[in-house]
N, C-alpha and C positions, 0 to 999 in steps of 0.2 A: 504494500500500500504506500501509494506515495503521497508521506504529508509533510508540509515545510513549517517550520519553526517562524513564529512571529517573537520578537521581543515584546513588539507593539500588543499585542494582546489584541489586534481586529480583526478582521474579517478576510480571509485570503482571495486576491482578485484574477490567481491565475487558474486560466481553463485547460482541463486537460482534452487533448486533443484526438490521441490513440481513441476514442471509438469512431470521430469523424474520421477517420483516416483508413481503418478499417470498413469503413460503411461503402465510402469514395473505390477503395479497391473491388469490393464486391463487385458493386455497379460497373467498373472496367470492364470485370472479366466476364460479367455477364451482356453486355454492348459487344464487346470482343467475339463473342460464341455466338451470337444471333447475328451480328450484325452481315454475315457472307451468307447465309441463310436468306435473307429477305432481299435480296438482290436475285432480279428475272433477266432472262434473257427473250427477249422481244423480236419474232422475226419480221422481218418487214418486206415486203415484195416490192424495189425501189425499181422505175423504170431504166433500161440500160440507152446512155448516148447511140445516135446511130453515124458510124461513123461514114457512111455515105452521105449523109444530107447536109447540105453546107448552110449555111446560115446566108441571108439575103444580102448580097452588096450594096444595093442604098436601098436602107428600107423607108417607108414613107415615114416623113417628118410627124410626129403625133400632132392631135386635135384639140383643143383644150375647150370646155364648155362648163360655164358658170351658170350656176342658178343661185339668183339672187331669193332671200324671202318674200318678197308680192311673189314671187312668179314668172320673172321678166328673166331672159336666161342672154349669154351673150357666146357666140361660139369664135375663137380667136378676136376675141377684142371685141369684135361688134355686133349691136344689139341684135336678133332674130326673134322670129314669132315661132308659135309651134309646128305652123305648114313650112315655113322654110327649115325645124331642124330636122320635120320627116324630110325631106327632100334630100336634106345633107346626110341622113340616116339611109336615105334610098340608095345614095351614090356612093357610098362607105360598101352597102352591102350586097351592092351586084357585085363587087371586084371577089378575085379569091381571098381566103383567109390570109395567106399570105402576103398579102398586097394589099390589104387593109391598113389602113394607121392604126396607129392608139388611139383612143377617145377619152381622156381624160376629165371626169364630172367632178367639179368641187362644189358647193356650196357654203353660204352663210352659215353660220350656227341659227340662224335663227329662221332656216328653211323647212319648212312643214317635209314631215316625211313624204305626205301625197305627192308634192311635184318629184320627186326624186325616182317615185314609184312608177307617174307616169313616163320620164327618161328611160330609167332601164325597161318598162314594158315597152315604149316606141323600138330602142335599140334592138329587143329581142326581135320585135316584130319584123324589121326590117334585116335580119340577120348579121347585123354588127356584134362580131366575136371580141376584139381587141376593147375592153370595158374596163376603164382604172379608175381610181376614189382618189381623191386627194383633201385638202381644206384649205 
């Protein structure tokens, strides 16, 4: 038993530590022993490059379209209606996939889900693949 002599006659301030230390070990070995246990191996079926298909030598410069909150959308800079972005939606999506731009839709924070919904339903509609989000 360990006890220390006061001259003082008060109250001893020092803590013993052997069972925190003991407790600390436990817990180690028991982290230690599960912890390679609860580790998966995850197969994953990742697509392979194909090393025939080259990548496009100038691919079309992307499209950028804003929809502001009223509603009002602007497609590279300048203002359009809804019949001119089907139009630009028409013309995006006869071309092949590959031959498409990007179409890049940002909106305001403070644009209703609806019109964003109508955008990508036009897009689908008109078969514009190349579809990115920005803000």
């Amino acid at each position: 038993m360990g006890m220390s002599t006061n001259s003082g006659g008060g109250p001893v301030a020092d803590i013993n530590v052997t069972p925190l230390i003991d407790v600390m070990l436990v817990l180690l070995v028991i982290f230690m022993i599960t912890a390679p246990i609860v580790q998966h191996n995850i197969k994953i079926d990742l697509p392979q490059p194909n090393p025939n298909v080259k990548p496009p030598e100038n691919p079309p410069s992307p499209k950028d379209l804003y929809v502001n909150a009223d509603g009002t959308m602007t497609w590279d800079g300048l203002t359009i209606s809804d019949v001119e972005l089907q139009a630009q939606f028409a013309t995006i999506g006869a071309k092949p996939v590959d031959d498409q731009p990007q179409v890049n839709v940002k909106a305001n924070d403070n644009t209703p889900y609806n019109f964003m919904a109508v955008v990508m339903a036009q897009a689908r509609r008109y078969n514009v693949v190349k579809l990115g989000f920005g803000n």
